[in-house]
N, CA, C and O atoms as a GROMACS GRO file, in nm:
protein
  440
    1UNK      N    1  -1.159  -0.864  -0.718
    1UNK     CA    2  -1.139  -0.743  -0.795
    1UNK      C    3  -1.070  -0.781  -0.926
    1UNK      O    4  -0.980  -0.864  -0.930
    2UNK      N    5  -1.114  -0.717  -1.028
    2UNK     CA    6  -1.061  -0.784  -1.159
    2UNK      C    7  -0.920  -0.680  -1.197
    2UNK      O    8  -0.896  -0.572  -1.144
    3UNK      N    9  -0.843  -0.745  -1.296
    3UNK     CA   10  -0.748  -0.640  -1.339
    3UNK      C   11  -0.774  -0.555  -1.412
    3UNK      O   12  -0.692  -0.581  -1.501
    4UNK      N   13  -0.824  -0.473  -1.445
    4UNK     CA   14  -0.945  -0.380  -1.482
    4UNK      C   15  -0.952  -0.272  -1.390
    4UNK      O   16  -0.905  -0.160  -1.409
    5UNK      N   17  -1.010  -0.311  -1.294
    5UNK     CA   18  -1.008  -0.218  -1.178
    5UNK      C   19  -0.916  -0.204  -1.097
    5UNK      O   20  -0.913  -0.114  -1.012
    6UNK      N   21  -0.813  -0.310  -1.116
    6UNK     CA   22  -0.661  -0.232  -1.037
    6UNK      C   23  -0.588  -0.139  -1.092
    6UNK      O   24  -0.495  -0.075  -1.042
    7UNK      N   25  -0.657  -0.130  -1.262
    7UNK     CA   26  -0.590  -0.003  -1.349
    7UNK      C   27  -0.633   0.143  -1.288
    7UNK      O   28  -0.582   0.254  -1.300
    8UNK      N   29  -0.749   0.095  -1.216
    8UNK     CA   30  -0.834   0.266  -1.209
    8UNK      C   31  -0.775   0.337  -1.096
    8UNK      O   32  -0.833   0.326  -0.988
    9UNK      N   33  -0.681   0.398  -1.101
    9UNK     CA   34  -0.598   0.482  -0.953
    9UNK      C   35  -0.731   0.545  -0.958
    9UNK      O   36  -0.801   0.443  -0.958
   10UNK      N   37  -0.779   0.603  -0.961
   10UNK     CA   38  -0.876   0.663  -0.927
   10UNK      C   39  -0.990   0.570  -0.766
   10UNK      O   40  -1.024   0.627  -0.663
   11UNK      N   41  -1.003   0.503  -0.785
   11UNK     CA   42  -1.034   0.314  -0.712
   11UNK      C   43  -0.941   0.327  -0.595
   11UNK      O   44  -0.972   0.349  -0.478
   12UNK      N   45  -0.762   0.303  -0.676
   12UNK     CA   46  -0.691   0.272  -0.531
   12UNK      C   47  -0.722   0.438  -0.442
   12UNK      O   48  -0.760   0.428  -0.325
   13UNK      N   49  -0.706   0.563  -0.491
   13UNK     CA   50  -0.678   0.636  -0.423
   13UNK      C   51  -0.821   0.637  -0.358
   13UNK      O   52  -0.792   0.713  -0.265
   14UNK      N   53  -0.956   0.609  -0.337
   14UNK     CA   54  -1.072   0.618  -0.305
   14UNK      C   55  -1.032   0.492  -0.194
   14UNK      O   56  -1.098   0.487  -0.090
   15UNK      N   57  -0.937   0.400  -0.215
   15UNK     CA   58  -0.923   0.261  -0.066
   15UNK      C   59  -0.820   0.378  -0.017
   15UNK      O   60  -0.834   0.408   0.102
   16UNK      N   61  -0.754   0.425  -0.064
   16UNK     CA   62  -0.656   0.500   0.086
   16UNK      C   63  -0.701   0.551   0.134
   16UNK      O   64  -0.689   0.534   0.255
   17UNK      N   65  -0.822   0.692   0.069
   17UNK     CA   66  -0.896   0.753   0.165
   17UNK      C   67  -0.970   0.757   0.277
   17UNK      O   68  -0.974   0.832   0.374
   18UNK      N   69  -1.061   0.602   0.222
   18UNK     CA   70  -1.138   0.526   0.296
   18UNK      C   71  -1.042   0.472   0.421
   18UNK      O   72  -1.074   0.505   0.535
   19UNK      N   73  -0.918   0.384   0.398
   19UNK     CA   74  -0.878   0.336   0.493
   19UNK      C   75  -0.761   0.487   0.616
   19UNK      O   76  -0.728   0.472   0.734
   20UNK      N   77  -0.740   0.582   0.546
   20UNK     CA   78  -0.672   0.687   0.633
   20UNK      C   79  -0.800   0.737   0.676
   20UNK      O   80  -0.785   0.817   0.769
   21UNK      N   81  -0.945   0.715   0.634
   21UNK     CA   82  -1.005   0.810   0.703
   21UNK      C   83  -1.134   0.701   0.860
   21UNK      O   84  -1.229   0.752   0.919
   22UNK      N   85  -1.081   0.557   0.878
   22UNK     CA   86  -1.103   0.453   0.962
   22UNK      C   87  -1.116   0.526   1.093
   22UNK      O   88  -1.220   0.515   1.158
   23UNK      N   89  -0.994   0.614   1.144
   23UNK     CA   90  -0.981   0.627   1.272
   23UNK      C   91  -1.079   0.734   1.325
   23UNK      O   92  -1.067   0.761   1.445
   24UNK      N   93  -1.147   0.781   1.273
   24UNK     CA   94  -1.249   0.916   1.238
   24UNK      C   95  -1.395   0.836   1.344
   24UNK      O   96  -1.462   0.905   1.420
   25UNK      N   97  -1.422   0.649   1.320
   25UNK     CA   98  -1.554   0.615   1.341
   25UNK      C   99  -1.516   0.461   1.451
   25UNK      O  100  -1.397   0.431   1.464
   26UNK      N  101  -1.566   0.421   1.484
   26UNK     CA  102  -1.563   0.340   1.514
   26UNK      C  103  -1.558   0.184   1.408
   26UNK      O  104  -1.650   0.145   1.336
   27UNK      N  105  -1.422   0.116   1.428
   27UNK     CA  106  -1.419   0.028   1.318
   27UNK      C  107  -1.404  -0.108   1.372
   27UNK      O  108  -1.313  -0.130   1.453
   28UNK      N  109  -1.466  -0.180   1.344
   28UNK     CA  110  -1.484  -0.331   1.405
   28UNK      C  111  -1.323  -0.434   1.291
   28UNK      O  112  -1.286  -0.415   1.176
   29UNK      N  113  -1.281  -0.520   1.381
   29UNK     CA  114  -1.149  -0.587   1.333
   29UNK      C  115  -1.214  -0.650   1.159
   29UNK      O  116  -1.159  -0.644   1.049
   30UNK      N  117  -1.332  -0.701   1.194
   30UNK     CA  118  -1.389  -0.738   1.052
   30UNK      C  119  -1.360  -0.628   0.883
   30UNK      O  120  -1.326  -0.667   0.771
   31UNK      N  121  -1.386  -0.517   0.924
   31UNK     CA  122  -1.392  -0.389   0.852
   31UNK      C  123  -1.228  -0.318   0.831
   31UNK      O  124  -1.198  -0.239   0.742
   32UNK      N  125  -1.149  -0.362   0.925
   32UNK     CA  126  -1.039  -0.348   0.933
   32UNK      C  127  -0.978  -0.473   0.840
   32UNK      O  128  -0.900  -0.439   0.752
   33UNK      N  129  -1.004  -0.597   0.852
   33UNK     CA  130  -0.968  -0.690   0.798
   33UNK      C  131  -1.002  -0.688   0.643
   33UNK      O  132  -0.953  -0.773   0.569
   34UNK      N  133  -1.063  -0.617   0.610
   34UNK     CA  134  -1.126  -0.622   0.511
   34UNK      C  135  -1.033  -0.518   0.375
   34UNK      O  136  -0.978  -0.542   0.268
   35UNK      N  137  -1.056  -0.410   0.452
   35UNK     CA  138  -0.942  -0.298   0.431
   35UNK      C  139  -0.833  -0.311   0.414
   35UNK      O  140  -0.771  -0.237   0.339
   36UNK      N  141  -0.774  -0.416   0.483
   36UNK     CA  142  -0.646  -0.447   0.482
   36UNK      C  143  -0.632  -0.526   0.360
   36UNK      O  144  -0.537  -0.497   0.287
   37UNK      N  145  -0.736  -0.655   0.312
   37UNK     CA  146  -0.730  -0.760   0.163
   37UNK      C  147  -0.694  -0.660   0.089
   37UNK      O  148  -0.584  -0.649   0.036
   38UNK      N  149  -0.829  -0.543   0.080
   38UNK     CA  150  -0.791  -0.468  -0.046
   38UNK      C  151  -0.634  -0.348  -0.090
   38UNK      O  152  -0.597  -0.305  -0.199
   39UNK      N  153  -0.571  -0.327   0.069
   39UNK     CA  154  -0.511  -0.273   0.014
   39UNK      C  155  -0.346  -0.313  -0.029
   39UNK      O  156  -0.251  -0.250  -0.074
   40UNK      N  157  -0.381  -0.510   0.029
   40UNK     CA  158  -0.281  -0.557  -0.004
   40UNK      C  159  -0.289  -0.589  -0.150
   40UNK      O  160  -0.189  -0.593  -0.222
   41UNK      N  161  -0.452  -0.620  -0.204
   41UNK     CA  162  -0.402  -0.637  -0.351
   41UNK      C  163  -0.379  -0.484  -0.437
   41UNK      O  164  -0.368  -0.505  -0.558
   42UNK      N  165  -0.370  -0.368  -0.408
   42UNK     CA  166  -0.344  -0.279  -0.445
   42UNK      C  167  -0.206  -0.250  -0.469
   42UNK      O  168  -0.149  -0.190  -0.560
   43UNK      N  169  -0.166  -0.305  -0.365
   43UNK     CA  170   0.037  -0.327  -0.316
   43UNK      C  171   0.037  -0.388  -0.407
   43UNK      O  172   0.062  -0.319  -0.506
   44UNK      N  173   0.014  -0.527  -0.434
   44UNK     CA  174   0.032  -0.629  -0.499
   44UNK      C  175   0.045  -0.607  -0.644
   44UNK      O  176   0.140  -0.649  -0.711
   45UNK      N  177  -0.064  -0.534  -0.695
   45UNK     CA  178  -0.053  -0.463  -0.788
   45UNK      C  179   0.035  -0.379  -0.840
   45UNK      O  180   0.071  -0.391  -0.957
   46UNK      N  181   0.084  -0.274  -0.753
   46UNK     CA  182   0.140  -0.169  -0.780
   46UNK      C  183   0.306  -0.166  -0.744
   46UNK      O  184   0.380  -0.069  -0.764
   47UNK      N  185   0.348  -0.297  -0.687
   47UNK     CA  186   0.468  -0.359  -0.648
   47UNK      C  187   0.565  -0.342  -0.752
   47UNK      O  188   0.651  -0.255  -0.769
   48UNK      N  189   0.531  -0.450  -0.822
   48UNK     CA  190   0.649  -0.488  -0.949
   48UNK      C  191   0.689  -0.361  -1.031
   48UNK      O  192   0.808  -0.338  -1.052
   49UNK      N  193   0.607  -0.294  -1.068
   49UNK     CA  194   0.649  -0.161  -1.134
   49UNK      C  195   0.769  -0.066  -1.056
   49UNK      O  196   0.876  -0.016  -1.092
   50UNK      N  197   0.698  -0.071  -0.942
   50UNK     CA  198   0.786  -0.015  -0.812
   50UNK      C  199   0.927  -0.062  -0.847
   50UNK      O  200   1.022   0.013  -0.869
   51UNK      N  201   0.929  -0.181  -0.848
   51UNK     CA  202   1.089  -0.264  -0.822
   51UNK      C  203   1.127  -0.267  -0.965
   51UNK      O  204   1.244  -0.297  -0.989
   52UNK      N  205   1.051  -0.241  -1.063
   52UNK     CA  206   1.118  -0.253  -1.201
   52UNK      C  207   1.202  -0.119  -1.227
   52UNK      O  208   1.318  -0.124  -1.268
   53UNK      N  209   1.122   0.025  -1.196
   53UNK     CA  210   1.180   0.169  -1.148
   53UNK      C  211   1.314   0.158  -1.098
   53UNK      O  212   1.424   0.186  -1.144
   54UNK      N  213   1.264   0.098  -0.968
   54UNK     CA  214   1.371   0.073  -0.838
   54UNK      C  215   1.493   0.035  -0.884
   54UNK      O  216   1.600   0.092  -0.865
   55UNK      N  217   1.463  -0.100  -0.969
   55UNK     CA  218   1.580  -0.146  -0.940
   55UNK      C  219   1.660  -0.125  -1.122
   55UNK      O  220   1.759  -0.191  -1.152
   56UNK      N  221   1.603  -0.037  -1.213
   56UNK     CA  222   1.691   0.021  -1.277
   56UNK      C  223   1.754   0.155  -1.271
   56UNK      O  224   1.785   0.227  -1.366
   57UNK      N  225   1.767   0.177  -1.138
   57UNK     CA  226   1.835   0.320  -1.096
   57UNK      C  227   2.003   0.244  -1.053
   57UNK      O  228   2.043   0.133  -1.018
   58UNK      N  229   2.063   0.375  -1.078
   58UNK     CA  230   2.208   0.377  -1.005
   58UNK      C  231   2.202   0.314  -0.879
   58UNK      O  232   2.142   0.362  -0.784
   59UNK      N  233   2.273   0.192  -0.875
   59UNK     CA  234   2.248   0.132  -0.695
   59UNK      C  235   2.367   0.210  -0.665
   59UNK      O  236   2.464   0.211  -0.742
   60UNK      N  237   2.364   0.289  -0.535
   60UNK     CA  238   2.391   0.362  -0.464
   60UNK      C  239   2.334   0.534  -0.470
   60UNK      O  240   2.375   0.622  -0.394
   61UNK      N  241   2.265   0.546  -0.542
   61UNK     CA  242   2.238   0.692  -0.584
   61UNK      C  243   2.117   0.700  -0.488
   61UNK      O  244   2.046   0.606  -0.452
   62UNK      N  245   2.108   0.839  -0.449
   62UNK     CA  246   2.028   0.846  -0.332
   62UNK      C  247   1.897   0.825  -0.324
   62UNK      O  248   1.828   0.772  -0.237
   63UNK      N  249   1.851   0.908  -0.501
   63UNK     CA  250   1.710   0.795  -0.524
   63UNK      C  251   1.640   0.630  -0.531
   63UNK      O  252   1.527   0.582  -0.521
   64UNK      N  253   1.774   0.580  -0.554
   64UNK     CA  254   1.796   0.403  -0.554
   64UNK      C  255   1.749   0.378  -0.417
   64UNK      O  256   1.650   0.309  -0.393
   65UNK      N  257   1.840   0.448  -0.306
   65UNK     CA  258   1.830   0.390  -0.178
   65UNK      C  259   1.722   0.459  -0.112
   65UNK      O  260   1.697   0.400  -0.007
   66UNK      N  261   1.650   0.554  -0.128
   66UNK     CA  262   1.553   0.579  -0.095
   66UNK      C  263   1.427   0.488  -0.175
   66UNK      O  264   1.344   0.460  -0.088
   67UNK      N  265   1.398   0.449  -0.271
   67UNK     CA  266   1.316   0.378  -0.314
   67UNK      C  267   1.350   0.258  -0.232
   67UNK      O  268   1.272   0.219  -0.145
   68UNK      N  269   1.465   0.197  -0.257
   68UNK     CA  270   1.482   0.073  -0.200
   68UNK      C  271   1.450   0.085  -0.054
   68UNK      O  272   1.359   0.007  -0.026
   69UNK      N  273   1.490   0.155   0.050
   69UNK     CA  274   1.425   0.168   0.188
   69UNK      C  275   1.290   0.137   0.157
   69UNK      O  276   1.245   0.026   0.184
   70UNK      N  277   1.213   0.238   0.096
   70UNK     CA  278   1.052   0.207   0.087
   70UNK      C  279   1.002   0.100   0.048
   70UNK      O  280   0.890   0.064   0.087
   71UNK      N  281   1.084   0.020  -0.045
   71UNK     CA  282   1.033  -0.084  -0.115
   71UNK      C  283   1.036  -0.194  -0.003
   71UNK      O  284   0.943  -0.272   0.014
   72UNK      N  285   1.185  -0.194   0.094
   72UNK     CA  286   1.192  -0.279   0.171
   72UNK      C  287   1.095  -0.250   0.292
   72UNK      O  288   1.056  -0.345   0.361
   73UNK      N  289   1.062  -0.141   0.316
   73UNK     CA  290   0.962  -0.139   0.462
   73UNK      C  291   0.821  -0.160   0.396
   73UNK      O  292   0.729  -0.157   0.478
   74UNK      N  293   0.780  -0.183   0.244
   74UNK     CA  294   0.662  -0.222   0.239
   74UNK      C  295   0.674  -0.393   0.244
   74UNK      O  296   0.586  -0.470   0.285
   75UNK      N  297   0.761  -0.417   0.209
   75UNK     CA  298   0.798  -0.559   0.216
   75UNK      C  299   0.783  -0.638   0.313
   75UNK      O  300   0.728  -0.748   0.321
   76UNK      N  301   0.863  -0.541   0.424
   76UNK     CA  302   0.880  -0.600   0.603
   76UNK      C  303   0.745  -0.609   0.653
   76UNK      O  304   0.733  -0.683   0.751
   77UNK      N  305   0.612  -0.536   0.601
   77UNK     CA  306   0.510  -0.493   0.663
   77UNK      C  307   0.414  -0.612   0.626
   77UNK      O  308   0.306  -0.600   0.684
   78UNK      N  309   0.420  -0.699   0.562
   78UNK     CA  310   0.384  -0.807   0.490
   78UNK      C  311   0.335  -0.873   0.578
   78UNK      O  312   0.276  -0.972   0.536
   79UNK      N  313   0.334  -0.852   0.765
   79UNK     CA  314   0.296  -0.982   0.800
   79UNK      C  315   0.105  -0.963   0.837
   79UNK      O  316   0.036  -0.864   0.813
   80UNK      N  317   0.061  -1.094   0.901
   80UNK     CA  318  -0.087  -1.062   0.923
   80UNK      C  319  -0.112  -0.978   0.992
   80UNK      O  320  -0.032  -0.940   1.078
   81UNK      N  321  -0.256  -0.915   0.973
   81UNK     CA  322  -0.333  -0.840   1.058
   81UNK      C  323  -0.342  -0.863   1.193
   81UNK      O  324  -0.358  -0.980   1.227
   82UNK      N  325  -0.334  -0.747   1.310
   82UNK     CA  326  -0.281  -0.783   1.430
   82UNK      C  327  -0.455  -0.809   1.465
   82UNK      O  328  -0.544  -0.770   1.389
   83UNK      N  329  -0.485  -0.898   1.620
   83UNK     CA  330  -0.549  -0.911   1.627
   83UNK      C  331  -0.660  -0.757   1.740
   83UNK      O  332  -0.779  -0.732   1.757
   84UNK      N  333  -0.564  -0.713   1.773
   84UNK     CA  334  -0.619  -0.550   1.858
   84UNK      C  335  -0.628  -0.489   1.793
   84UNK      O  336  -0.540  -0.445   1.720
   85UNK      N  337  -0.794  -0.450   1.797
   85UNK     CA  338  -0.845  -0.354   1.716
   85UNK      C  339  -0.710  -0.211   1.676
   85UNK      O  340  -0.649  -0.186   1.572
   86UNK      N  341  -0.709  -0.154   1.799
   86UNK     CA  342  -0.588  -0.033   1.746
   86UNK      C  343  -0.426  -0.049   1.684
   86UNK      O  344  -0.350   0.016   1.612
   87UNK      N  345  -0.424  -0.184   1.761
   87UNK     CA  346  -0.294  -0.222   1.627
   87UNK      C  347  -0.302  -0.264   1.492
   87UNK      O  348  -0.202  -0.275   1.421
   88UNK      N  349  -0.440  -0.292   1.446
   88UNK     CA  350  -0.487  -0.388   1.331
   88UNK      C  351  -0.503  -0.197   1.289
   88UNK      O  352  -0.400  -0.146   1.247
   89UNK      N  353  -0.580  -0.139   1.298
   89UNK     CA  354  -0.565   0.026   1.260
   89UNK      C  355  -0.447   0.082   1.255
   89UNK      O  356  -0.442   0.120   1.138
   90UNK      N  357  -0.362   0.108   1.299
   90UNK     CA  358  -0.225   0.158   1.260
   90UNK      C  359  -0.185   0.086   1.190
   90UNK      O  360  -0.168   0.141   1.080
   91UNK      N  361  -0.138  -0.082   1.190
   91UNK     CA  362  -0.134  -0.128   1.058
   91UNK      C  363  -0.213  -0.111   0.896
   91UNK      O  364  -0.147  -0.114   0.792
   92UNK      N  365  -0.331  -0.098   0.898
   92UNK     CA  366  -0.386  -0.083   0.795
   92UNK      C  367  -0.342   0.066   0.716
   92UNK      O  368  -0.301   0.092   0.603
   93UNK      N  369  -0.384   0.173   0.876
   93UNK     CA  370  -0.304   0.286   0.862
   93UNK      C  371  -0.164   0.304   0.773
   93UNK      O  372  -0.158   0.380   0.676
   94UNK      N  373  -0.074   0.238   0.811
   94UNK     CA  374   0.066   0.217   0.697
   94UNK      C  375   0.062   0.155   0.612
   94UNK      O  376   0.149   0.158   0.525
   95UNK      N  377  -0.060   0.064   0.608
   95UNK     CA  378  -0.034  -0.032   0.456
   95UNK      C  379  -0.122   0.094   0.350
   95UNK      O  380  -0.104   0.092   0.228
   96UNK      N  381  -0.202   0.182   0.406
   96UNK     CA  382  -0.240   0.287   0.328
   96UNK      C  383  -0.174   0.363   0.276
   96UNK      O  384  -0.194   0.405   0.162
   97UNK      N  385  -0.054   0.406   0.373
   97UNK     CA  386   0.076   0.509   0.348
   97UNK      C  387   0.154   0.460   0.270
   97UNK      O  388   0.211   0.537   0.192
   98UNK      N  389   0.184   0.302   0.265
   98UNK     CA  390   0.273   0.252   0.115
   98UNK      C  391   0.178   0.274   0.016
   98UNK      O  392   0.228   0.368  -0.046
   99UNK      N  393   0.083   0.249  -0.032
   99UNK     CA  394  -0.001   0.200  -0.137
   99UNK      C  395   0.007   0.347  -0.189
   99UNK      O  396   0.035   0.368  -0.307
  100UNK      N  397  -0.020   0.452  -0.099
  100UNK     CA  398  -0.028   0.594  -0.108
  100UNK      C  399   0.142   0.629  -0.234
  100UNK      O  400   0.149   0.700  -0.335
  101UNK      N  401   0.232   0.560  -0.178
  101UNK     CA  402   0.391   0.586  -0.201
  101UNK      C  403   0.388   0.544  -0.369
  101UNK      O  404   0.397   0.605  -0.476
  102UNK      N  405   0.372   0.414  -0.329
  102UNK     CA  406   0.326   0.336  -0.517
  102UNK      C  407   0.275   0.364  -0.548
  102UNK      O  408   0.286   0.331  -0.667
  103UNK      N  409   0.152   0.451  -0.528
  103UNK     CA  410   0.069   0.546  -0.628
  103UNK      C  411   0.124   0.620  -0.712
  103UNK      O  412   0.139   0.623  -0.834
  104UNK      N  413   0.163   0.706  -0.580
  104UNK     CA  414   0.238   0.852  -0.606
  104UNK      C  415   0.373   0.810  -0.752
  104UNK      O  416   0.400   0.847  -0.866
  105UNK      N  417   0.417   0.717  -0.653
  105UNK     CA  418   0.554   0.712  -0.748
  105UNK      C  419   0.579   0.660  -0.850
  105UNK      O  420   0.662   0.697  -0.933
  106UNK      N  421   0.475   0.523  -0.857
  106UNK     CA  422   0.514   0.431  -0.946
  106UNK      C  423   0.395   0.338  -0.985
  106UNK      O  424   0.394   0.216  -0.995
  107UNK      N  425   0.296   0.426  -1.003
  107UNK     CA  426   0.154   0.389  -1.029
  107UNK      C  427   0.172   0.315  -1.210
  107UNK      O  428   0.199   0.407  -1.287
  108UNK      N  429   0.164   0.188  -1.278
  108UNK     CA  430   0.207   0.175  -1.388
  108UNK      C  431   0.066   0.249  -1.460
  108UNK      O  432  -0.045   0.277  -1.417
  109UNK      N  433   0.145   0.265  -1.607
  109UNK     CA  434   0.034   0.305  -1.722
  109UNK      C  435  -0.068   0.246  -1.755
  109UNK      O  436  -0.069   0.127  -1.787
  110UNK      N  437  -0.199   0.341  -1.751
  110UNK     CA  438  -0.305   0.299  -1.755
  110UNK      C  439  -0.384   0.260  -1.899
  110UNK      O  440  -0.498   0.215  -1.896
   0.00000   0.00000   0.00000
């Protein structure tokens, strides 16, 4: 995916949909695995802005530590794709719900 198209929220919010809307069909670990590349480079993408926000707020102010919680549980979530189909789905499932968060919050200028 080029950097080009990690500008187009329009793109990421069309992979969250796609990946919140998985549990709807039957999804093979391949398709899951797959889901998961893209929505780590979406994170990946949409990270640093996150922590640049983040981390010029008041540390201790309740928005600081609420970003920072989020920032840190997208962080913690970092590890590989599980290999059971329904755990590899709830994971992808939350890596959708961060990407969803950095959208929302801290999607940089397009």
């Amino acid at each position: 995916m080029s950097t080009n198209a990690h500008a187009d929220t329009a793109e990421i919010q069309r992979t969250i949909t796609s990946a919140l809307s998985m549990r709807h069909g039957r999804t093979s670990l391949p398709a899951l695995a797959d889901m998961d590349r893209r929505l780590r480079e979406h994170i990946e993408y949409l990270l640093p802005e996150a922590e640049k926000v983040v981390g010029g707020l008041w540390r201790g102010s309740i928005d600081w530590y609420r970003g920072s919680s989020v920032l840190d549980a997208i962080r913690d979530h970092a590890r590989p794709l599980p290999a059971s189909p329904l755990s590899a789905l709830v994971d992808v499932e939350q890596r959708a719900r961060h990407c969803q968060w950095l959208l929302d919050q801290h999607a940089p200028p397009v």
